[in-house]
C-alpha positions in Angstrom: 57.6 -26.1 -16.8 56.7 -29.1 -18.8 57.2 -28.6 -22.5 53.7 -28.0 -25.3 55.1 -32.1 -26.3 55.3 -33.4 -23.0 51.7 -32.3 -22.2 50.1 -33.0 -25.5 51.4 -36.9 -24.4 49.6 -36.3 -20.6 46.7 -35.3 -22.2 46.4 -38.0 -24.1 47.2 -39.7 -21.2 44.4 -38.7 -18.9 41.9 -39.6 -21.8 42.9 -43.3 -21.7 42.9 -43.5 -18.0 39.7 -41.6 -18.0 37.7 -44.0 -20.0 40.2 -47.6 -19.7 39.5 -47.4 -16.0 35.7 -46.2 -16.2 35.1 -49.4 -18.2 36.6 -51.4 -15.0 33.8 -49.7 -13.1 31.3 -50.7 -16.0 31.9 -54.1 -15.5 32.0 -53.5 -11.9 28.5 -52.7 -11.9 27.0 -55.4 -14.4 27.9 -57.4 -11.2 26.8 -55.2 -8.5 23.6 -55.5 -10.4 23.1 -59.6 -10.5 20.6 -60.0 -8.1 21.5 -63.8 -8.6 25.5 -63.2 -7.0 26.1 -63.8 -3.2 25.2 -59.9 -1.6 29.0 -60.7 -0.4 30.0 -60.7 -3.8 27.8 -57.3 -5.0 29.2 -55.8 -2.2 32.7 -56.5 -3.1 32.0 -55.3 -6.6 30.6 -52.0 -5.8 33.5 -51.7 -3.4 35.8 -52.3 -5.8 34.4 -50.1 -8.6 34.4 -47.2 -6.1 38.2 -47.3 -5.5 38.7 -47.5 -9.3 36.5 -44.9 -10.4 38.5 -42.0 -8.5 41.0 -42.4 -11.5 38.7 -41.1 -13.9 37.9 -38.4 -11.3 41.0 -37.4 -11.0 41.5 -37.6 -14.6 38.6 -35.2 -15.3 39.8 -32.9 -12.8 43.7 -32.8 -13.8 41.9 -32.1 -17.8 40.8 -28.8 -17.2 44.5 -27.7 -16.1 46.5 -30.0 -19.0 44.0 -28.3 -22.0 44.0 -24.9 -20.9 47.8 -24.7 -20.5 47.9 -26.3 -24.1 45.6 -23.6 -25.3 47.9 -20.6 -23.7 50.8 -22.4 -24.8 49.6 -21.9 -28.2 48.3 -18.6 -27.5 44.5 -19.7 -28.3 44.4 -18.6 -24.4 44.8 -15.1 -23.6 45.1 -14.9 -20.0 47.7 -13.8 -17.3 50.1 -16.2 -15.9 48.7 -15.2 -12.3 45.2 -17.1 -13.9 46.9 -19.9 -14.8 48.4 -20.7 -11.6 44.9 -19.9 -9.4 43.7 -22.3 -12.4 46.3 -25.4 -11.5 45.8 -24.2 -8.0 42.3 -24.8 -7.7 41.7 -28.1 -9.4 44.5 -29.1 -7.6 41.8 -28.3 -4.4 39.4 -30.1 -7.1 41.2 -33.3 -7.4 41.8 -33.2 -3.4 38.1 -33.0 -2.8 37.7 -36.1 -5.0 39.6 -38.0 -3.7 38.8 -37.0 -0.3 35.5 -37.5 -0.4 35.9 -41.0 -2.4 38.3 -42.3 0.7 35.8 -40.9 3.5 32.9 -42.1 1.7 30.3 -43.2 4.1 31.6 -40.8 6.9 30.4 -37.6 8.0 33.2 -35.9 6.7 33.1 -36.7 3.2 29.8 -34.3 3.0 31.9 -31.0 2.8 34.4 -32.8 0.3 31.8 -34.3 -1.9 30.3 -30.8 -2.1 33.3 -29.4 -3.1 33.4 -31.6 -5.9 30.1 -30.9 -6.9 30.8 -27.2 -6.8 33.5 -27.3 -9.5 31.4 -29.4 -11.5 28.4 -26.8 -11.5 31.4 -24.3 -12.1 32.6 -26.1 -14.9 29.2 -26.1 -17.0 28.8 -22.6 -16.0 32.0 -21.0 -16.6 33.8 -23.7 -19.2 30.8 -24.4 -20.5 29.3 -21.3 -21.0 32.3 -19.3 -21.9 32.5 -22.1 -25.1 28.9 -21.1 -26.0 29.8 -17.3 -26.0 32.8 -17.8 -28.2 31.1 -19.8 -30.3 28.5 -17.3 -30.6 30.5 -14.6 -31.3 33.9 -13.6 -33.9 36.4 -14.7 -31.5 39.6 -15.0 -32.8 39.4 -18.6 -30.8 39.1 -21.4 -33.2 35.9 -23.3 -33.1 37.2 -26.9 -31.9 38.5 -25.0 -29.1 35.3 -23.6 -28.2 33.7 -27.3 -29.0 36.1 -29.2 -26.4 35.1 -25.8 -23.7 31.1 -26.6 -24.3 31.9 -30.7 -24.5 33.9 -30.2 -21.6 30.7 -28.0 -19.7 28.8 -31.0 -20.7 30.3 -33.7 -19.3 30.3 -31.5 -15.9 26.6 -31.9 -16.3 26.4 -35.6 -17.1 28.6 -36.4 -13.9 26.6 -34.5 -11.7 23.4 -36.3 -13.4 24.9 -39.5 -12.5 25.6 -39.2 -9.0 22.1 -37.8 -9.0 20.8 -41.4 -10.4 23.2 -43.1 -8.2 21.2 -42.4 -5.3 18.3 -44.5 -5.4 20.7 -47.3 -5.9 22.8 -47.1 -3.2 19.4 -46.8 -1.1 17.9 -49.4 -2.3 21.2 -51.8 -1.6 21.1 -50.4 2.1 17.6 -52.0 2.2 18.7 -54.9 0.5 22.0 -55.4 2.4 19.8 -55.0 5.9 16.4 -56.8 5.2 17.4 -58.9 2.3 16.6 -58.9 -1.5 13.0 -58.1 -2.6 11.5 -57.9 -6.0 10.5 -54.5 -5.6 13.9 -53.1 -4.2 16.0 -55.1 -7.3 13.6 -53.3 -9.5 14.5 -49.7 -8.0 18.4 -50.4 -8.1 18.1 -51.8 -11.6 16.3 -48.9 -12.5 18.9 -46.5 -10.9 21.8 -48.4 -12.6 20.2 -47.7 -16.0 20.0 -43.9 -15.7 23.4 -43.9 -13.9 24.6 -46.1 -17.0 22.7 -43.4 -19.4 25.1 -40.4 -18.0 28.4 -42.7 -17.9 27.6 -43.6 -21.6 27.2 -39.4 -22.2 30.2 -38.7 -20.4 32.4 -40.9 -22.9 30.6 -39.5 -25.9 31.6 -36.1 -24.4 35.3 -37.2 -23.8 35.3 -38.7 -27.3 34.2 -35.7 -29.3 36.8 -33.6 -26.9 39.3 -36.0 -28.0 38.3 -35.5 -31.7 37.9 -32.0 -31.5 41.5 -31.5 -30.3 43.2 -34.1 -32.3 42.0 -33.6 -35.6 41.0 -29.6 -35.3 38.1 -29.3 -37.8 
């Protein structure tokens, strides 16, 4: 059993991953974008921005686990040891599915994984997320940052599935692009994409930065 120190330095841990690596697949897409760039080159981009962003999936998967056992640690959690096993044990299956469905992408098979991963994510906004709204509703006995990172962490359940919801149109419209060549009208719909899926990526790190604040500095 890892020690309340040793996982206050892995959470911190994940964070940085989390967002140092999203920022690689920023920059990935500013060039998937640049209708100007060889379609060799955008398609080597977006290829490469794929592989890196299953470290902030799996980072965002492993965060759930790593907080709560902080919170029972502490006793801010009061639940059995059996839930905090079938906790780890499941986004354990979570962080499987994501990768999973990141390494199969463009195969049948990565449907059932991808919606895997979309059902912890609706799980998470429901359950994490909710469960902070009630306690912060109510005269819990849980502190209120606790409750804030649990309704942050809802949140950012809900900008990730928002995303791959804008992501869409843009990998259609690069399909078309990549099989009938680059038209005015199909840059237009990918740019268009890339801003909305740029939208929830910037919400997700506000969300991971006031989860970060909450937990560091307790208000």
């Amino acid at each position: 059993m890892l020690n309340y120190q040793t996982l206050v330095y892995v959470h911190i841990l994940l964070m940085v991953f989390w967002i140092g690596t999203d920022i690689g697949v920023f920059i990935a897409g500013l060039h998937f974008m640049n209708p100007t760039l060889p379609l060799e080159q955008r398609r080597a981009a977006i290829g490469v921005g794929m592989i890196i962003d299953r470290y902030p999936r799996i980072c965002f998967a492993a965060m759930l686990p790593v907080g709560a056992q902080l919170a029972w640690l502490r006793g801010l959690l009061v639940v059995s040891t059996l839930t905090m096993v079938i906790l780890w044990l499941a986004c354990i299956v979570w962080m499987a599915a994501v990768v999973s469905g990141m390494v199969l992408a463009g195969t049948p098979r990565a449907a059932p994984w991808q919606r895997i991963e979309r059902l912890f994510q609706l799980a998470g906004v429901i359950l994490i997320g909710g469960w902070g709204v009630a306690l912060l509703a109510s005269d819990s006995a849980v502190p209120g940052w606790l409750a804030g990172k649990m309704i942050s962490f809802g949140l950012i359940c809900l900008f990730a599935m928002l995303l791959e919801h804008a992501f869409q149109p843009v990998l259609a419209a690069f399909t078309a692009i990549s099989a009938s060549g680059s038209t005015s009208a199909l840059e237009t719909q990918l740019r268009r994409g890339m801003y909305w899926t740029y939208l929830w990526v910037l919400a997700i790190y506000a969300g991971v930065l006031v989860a970060g604040f909450l937990g560091t500095v307790k208000p």
